[in-house]
BASE-854688 format. One record per residue (C-alpha): residue number from 1; residue in one letter; x, y, z. Coordinates in nm, 3 decimals. Last residue first. Layout:
<atom resi="NUM" resn="a" east="X" north="Y" up="Z"/>
...
This chain:
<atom resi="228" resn="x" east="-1.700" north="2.071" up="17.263"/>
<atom resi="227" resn="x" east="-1.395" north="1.900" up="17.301"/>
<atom resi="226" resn="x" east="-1.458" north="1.533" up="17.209"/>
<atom resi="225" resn="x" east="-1.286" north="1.243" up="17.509"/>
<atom resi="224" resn="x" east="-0.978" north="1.037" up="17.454"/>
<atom resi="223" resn="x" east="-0.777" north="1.239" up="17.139"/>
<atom resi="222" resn="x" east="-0.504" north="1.297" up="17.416"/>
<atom resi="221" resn="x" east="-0.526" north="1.678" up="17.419"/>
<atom resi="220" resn="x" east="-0.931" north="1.579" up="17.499"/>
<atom resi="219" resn="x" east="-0.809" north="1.390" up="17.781"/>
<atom resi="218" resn="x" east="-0.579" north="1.582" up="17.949"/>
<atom resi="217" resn="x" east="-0.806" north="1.932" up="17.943"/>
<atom resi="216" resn="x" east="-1.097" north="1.676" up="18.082"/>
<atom resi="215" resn="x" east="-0.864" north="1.572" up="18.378"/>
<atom resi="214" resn="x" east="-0.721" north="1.885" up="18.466"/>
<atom resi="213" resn="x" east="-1.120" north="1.974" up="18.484"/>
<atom resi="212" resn="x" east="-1.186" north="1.784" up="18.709"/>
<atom resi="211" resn="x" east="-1.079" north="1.944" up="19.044"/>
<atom resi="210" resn="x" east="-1.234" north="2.240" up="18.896"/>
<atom resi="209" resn="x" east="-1.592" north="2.081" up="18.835"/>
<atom resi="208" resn="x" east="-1.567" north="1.915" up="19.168"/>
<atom resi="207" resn="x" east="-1.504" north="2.260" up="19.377"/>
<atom resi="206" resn="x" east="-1.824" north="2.350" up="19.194"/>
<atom resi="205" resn="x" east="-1.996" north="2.041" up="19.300"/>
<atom resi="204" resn="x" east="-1.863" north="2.111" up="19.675"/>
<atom resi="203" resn="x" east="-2.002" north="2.470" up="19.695"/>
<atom resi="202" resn="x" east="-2.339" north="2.341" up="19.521"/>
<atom resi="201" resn="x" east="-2.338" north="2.095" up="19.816"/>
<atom resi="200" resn="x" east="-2.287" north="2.331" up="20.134"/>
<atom resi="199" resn="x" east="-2.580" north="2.529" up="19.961"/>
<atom resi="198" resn="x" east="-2.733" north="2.216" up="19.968"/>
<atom resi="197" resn="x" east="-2.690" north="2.189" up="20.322"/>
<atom resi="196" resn="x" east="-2.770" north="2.512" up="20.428"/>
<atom resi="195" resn="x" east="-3.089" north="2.443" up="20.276"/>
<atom resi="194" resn="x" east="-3.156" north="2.176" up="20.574"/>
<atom resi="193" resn="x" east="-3.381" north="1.868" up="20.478"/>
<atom resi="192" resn="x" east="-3.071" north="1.717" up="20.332"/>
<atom resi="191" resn="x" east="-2.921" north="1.684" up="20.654"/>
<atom resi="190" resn="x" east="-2.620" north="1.900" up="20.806"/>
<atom resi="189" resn="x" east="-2.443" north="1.742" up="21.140"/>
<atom resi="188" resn="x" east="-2.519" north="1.814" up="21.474"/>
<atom resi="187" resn="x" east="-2.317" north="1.888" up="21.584"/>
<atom resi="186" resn="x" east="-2.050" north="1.808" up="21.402"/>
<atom resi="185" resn="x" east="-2.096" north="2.099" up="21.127"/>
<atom resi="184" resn="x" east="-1.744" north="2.270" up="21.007"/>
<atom resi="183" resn="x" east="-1.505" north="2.003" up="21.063"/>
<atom resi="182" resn="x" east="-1.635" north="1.631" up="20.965"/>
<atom resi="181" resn="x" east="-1.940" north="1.663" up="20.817"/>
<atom resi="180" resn="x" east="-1.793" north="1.998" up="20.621"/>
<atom resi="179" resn="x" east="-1.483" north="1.910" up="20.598"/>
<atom resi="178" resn="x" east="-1.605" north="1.551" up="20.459"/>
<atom resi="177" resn="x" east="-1.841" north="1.673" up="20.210"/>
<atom resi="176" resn="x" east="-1.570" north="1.894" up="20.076"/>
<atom resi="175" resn="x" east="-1.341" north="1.631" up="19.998"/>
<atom resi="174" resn="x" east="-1.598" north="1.447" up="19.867"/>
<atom resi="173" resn="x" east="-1.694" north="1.699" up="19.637"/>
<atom resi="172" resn="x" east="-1.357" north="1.742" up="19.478"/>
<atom resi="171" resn="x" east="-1.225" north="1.369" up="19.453"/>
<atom resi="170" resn="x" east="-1.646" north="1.315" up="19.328"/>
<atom resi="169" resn="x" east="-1.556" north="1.567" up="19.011"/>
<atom resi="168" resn="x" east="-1.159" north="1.337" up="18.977"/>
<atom resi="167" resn="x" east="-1.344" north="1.036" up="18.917"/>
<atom resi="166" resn="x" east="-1.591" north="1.116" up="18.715"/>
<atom resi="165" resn="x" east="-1.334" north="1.284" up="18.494"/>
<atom resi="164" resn="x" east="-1.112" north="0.922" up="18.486"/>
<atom resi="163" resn="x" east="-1.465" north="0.754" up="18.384"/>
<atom resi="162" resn="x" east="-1.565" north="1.042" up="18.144"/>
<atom resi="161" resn="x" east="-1.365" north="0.935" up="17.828"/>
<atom resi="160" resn="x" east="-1.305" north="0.576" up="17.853"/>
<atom resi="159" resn="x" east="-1.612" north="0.455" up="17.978"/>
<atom resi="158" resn="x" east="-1.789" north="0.660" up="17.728"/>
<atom resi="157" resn="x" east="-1.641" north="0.501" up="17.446"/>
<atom resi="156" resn="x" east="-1.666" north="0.168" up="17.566"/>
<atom resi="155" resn="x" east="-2.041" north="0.331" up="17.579"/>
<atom resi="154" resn="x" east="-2.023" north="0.397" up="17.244"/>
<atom resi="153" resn="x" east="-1.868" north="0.119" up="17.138"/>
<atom resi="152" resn="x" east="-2.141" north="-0.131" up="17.278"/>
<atom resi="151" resn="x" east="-2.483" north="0.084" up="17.181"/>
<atom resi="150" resn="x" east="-2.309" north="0.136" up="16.803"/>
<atom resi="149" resn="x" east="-2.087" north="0.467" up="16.737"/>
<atom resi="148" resn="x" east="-2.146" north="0.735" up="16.518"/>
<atom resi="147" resn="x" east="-1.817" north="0.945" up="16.622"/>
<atom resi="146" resn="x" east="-2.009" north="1.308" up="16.702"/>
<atom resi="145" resn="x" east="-2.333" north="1.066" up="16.813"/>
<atom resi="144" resn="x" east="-2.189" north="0.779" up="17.016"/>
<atom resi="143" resn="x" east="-1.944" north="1.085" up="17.204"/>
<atom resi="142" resn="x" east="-2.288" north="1.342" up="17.389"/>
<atom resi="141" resn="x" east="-2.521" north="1.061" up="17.468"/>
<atom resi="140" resn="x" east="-2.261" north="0.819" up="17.597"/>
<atom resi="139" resn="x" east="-2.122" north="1.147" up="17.795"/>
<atom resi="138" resn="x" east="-2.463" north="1.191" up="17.941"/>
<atom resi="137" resn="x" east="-2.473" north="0.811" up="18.078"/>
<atom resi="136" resn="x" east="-2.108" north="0.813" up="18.172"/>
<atom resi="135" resn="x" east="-2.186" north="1.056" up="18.434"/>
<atom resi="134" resn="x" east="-2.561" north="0.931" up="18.509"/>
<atom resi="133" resn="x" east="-2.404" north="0.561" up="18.570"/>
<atom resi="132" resn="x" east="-2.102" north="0.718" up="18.775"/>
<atom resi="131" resn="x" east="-2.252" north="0.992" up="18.972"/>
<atom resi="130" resn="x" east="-2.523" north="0.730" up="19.050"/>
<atom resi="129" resn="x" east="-2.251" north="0.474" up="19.211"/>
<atom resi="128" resn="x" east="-2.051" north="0.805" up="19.362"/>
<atom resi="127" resn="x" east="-2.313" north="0.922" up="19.504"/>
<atom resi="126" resn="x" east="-2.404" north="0.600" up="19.697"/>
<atom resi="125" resn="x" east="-2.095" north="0.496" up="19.785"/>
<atom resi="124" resn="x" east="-2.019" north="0.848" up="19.943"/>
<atom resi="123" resn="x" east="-2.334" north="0.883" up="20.087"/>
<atom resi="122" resn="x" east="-2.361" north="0.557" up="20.273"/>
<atom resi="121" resn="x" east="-2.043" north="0.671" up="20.469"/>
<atom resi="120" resn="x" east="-2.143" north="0.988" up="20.538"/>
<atom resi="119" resn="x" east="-2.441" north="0.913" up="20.752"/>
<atom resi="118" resn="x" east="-2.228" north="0.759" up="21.020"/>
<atom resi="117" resn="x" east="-2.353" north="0.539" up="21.278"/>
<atom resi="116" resn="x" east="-2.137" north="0.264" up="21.157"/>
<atom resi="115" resn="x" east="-2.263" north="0.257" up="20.828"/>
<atom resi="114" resn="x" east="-2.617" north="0.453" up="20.785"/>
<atom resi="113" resn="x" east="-2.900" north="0.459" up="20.583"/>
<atom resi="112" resn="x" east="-3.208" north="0.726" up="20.709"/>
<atom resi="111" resn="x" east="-3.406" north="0.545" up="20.501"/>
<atom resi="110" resn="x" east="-3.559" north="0.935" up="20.340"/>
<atom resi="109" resn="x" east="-3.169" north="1.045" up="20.376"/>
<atom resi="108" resn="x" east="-3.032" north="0.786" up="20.169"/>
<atom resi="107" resn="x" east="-3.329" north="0.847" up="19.852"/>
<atom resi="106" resn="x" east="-3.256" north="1.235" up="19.932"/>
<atom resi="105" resn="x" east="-2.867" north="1.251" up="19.860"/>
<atom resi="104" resn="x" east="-2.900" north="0.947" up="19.628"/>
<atom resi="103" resn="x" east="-3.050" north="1.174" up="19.381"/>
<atom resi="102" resn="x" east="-2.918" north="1.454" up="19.431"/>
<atom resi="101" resn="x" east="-2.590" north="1.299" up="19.379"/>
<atom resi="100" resn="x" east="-2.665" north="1.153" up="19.070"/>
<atom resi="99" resn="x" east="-2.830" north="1.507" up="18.898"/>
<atom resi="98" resn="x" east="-2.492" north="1.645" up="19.012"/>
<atom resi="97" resn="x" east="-2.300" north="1.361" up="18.887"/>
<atom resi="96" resn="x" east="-2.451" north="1.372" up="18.565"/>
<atom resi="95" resn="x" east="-2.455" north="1.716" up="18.516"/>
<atom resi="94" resn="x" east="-2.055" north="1.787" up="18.591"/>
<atom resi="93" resn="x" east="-1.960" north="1.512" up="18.407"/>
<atom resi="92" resn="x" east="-2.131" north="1.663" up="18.094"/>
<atom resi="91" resn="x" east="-2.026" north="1.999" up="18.244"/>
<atom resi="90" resn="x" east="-1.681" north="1.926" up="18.169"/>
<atom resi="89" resn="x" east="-1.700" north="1.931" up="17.807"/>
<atom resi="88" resn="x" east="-1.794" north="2.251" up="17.803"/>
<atom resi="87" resn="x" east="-1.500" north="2.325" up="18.026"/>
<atom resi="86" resn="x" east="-1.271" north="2.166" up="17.781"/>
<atom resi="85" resn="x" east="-1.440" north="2.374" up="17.494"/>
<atom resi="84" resn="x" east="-1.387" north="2.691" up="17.712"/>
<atom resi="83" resn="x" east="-1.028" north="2.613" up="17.799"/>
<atom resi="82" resn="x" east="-0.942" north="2.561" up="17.397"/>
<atom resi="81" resn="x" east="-1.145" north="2.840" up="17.276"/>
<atom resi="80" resn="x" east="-1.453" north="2.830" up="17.086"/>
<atom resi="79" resn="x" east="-1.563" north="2.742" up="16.766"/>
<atom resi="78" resn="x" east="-1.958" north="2.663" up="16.760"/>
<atom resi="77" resn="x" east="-2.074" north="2.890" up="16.548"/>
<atom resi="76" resn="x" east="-1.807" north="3.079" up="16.340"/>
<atom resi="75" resn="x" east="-1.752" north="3.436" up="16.382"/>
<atom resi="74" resn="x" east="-1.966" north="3.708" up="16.364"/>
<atom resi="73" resn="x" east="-2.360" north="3.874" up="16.459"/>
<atom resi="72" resn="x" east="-2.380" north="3.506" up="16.552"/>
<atom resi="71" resn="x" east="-2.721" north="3.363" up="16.403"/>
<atom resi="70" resn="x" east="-2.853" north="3.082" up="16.721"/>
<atom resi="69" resn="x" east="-3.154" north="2.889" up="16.620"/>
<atom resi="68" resn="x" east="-2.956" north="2.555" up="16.512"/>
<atom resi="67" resn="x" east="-2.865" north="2.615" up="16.846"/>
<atom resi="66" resn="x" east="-2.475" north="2.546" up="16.944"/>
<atom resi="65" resn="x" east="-2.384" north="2.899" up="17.020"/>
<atom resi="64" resn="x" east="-2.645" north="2.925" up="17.269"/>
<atom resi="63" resn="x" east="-2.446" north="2.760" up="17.478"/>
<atom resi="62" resn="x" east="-2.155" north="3.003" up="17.460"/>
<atom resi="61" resn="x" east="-2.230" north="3.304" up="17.632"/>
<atom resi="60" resn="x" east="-2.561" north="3.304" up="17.734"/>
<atom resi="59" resn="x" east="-2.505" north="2.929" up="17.861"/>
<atom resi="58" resn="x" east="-2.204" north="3.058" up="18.065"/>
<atom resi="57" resn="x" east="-2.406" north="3.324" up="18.204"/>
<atom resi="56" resn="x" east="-2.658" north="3.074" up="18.315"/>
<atom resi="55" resn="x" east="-2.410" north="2.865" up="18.478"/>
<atom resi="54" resn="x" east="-2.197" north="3.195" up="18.652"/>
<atom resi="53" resn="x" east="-2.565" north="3.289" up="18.763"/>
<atom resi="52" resn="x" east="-2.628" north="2.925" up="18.969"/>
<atom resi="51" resn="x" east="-2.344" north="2.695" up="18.918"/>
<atom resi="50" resn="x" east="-2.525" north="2.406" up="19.114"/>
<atom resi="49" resn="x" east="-2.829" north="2.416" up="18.992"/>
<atom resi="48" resn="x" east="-2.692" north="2.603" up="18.637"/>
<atom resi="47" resn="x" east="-2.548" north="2.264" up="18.567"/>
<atom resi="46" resn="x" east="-2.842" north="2.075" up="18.552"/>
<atom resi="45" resn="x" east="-2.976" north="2.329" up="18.312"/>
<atom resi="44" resn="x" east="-2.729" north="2.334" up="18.061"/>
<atom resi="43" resn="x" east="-2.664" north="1.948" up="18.067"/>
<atom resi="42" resn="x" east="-3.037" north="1.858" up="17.970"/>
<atom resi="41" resn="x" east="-3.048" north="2.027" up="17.644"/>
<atom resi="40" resn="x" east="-2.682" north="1.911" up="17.619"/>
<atom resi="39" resn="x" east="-2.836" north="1.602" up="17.556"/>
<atom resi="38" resn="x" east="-2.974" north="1.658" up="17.277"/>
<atom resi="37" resn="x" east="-2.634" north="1.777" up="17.046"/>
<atom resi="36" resn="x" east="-2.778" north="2.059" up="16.866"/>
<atom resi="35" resn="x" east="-2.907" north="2.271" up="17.102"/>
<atom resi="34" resn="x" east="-3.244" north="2.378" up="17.172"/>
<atom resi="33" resn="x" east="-3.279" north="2.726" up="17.152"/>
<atom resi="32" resn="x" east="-3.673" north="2.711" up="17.094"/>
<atom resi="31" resn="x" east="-3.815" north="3.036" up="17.318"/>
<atom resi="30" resn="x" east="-3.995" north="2.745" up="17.513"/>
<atom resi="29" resn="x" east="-3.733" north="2.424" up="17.558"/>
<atom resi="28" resn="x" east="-3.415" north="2.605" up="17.533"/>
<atom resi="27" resn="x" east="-3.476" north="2.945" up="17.673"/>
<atom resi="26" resn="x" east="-3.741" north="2.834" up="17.916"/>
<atom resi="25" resn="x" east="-3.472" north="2.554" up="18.004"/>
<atom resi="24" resn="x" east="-3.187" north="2.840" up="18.044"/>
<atom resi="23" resn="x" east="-3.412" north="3.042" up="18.268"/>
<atom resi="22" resn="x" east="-3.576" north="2.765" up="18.478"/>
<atom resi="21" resn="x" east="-3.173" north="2.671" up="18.570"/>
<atom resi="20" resn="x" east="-3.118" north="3.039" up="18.661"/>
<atom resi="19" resn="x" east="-3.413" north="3.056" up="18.862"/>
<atom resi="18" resn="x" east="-3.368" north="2.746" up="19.025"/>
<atom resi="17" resn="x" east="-2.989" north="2.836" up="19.115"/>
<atom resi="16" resn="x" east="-3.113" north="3.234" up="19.234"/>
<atom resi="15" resn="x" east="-3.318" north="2.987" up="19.490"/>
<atom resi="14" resn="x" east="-3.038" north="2.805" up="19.621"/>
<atom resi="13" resn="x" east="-2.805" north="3.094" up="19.658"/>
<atom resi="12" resn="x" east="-3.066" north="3.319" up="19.840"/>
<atom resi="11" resn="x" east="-3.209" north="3.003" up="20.055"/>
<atom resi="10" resn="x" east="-2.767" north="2.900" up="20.158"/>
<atom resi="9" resn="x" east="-2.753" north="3.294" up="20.235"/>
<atom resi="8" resn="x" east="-3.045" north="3.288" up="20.446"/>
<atom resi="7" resn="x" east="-2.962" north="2.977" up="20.648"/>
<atom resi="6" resn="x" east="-2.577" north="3.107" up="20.659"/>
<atom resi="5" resn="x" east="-2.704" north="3.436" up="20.786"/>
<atom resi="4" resn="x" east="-2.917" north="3.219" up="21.005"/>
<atom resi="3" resn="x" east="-2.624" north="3.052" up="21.186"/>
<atom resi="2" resn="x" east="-2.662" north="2.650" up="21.155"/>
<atom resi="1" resn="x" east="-2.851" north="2.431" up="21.356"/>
């Protein structure tokens, strides 16, 4: 088992996440900030689960920018700067693979899957399978309407745009997941049934988001995916 100050801090991080992420949807969905691409409705809140207060501040800060709702005291809605848009931009990647790897996280974990005795293995197929589809998924929903693009070009599109950043966000988490199957906790190792263990996650989703974002900065320069 792990330490308990570990235990406690993994139950004080998780729990300031669902707070954060009820925040942001109660802001969206209740006090009527909804944003003006849909789907970003969705992102905001997915990405304060793993982001916890720096995701919610985030939102304050520039989310709210794109709400219909939203009256800026000054300055243009919607026009940020360069690294923010491309870190917008990441979160769509961000969401999907995060809402993805929960996903398959618990679905593995409740068969108890493994490949050679190892739970890992089945993890990293898994999570990067649902990353993928839910990845390209939000970024379908976020490109076909700012170019007004058909079912099939949109999610060429979306293929092109978010499959490279997919990529890289699962590089970053899966390099984590394996230090800490691999290095930190052997034995035994973390389940999903453990909060340490999603506290272990959010750390590697994070880690994802910055060892994608490269990806999303060369891609927008390139006219390949929007800036937000």
């Amino acid at each position: 088992m792990p330490p308990t100050w570990l235990t406690v801090l993994a139950w004080l991080s998780l729990a300031s996440a669902f707070v954060c992420a009820g925040l942001i949807a109660a802001d969206i969905f209740i006090r009527g900030f909804r944003q003006r691409m849909w789907i970003m409705n969705v992102v905001w809140p997915l990405t304060a689960l793993y982001t916890g207060p720096l995701g919610w501040l985030a939102y304050r800060r520039w989310g709210r920018l794109n709400s219909p709702r939203y009256r800026p005291q000054s300055g243009a809605r919607g026009h940020y700067p360069f690294w923010v848009s491309v870190g917008i931009s990441d979160t769509h990647c961000g969401a999907g693979c995060a809402l993805g790897d929960v996903i398959s996280e618990w679905a593995l974990f409740a068969v108890g899957a493994t490949i050679a005795g190892v739970t890992l293995w089945p993890e990293y197929l898994a999570d990067f399978a649902l990353a993928f589809v839910f990845g390209i998924a939000f970024q379908y929903f976020a490109i076909a309407p700012m170019r007004r693009l058909g079912f099939r070009d949109g999610v060429i599109a979306a293929l092109k745009s978010d499959a490279l950043s997919v990529i890289t966000f699962e590089i970053g988490l899966f390099g984590w997941m394996a230090l800490f199957f691999f290095v930190f906790f052997t034995d035994p190792h973390l389940a999903p049934d453990h909060a340490a263990y999603w506290f272990m996650m959010q750390i590697g989703m994070v880690l994802g988001f910055l060892t994608s974002y490269p990806a999303n900065s060369w891609l927008i320069r390139h006219g390949i995916k929007e800036g937000m």
